[in-house]
Structures are given as structure tokens and as C-alpha cells.
N, C-alpha and C positions, 0 to 999 in steps of 0.2 A: 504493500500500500504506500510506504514511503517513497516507492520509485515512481509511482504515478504524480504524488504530487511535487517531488522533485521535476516531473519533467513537463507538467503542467506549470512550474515556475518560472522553467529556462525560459518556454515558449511565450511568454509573458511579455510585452515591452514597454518599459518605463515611459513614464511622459517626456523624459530627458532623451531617452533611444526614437522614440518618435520623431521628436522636435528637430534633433540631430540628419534624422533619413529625410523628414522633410525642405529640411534645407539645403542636403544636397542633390537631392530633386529638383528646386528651385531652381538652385544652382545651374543645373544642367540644362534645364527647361529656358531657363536667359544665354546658355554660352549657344543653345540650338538656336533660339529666335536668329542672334547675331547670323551665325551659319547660316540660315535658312535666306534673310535678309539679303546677304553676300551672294549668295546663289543666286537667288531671284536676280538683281540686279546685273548679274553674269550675263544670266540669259535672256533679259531684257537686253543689252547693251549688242546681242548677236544679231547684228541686220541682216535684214536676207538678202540685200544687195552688195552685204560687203564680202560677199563669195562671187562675186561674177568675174568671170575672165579665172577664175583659179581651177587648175587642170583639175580632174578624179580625184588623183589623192590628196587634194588638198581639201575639194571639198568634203571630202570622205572623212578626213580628221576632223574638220571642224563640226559634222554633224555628230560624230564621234563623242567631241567634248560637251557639245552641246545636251545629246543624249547623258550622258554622264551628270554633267549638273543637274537637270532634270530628276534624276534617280538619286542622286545626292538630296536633293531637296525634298522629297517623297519620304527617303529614309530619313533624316530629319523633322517631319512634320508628324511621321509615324514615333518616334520615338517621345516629342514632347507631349502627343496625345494619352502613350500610355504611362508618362509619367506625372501629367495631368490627372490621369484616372488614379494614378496610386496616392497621391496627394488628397484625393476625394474619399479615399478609403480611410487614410488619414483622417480626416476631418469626421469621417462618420462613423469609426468607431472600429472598421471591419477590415483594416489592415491586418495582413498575416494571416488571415482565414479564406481557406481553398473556395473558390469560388463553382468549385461542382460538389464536393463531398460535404464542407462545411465544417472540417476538422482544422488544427491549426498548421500555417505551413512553417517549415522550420524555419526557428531565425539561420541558420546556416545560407538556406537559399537565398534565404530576403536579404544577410550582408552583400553576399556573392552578387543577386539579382536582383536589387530593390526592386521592380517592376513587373515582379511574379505573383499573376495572380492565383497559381495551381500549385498545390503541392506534388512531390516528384511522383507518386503512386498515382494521380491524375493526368499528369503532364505525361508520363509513360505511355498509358494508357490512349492519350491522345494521342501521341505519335505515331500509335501503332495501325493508327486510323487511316 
């Protein structure tokens, strides 16, 4: 009995361990905006007449780069969202609890991957999928 409520303690997060994930959340969530911002304006600045006269492979690189910031900017937009959503978790009480089984997920993951909403025995389970 003692080991259950030992590991119903571990799994526990202080208002100080919250507060802390929360702001490197934030954190991230501001260094992505910047990112994202810088992208965008990438591939705003890519006129489409400033490829004329340029052989295949050049145009070929520049849709290349082009494509690239794009996919840069998606993967950025995706990342602040879900660490927008873990910040909500945050605030609402239900950080670190699996969002299919409803058990707790390890703080091990949650160091490693603030932004997991599954514990590993669901996250598994999804992959398999």
C-alpha cells in the first residue's frame, strides 16, 4: 500500500513544477511566434517574378527553399498550438493526465515531453494504429 501512495506522490506536480513547465512553454511559444514571423516574411519577400530569366535549376532551388519555409512555418504553428493546448491543461487542472485512459502520465514523459498529452501504454497503443 505504501508503494501506491508513494507513486501517486511522485506523479503529483507542485504549483512551483507547474508554474516552472508553464513558462517554458511560454517560452517557446514566443521564440516560435518570432520563427514563424521570420518565415512568413521569407516567403512573402519571394516574388514570383524574381525567378524569371533563371535556368531549371535555379528555379528549382528557389521553389525548393520556398517549399521548405513553408513546412518550417506549418511545423512551427503546429508546435505553438500544442503547447498552447498544454498550457490550457495547465490552467485547468488536467495537466499530466492521459487524455484517453484518464490515468496519470509520468512526470518522466512530461520532463522529457512537456507536450504529451498520452501516457506511453496509450501513445503505444496509438502507434500501433
Amino acid at each position: 500500500m505504501a508503494a501506491v501512495t508513494q507513486t501517486a506522490t511522485e506523479s503529483m506536480w507542485s504549483e512551483e513544477e507547474l508554474a516552472e513547465v508553464r513558462g517554458a512553454l511560454q517560452k517557446e511559444i514566443d521564440e516560435l511566434t518570432v520563427d514563424i514571423l521570420r518565415h512568413e516574411s521569407e516567403i512573402a519577400s519571394g516574388d514570383v517574378t524574381q525567378g524569371a530569366g533563371d535556368d531549371q535549376a535555379d528555379a528549382g532551388a528557389k521553389t525548393y527553399e520556398r517549399e521548405r519555409e513553408i513546412a518550417l512555418t506549418l511545423n512551427a504553428r503546429d508546435l505553438v498550438a500544442q503547447n498552447e493546448r498544454a498550457i490550457a491543461r495547465i490552467d485547468a487542472g488536467t495537466y499530466g493526465v492521459c487524455e484517453s485512459c484518464h490515468k496519470p502520465i509520468g512526470k518522466e514523459r512530461l520532463q522529457a515531453f512537456p507536450r504529451a498529452t498520452l501516457c506511453v501504454a496509450c501513445k503505444q497503443k496509438e502507434e500501433r494504429r
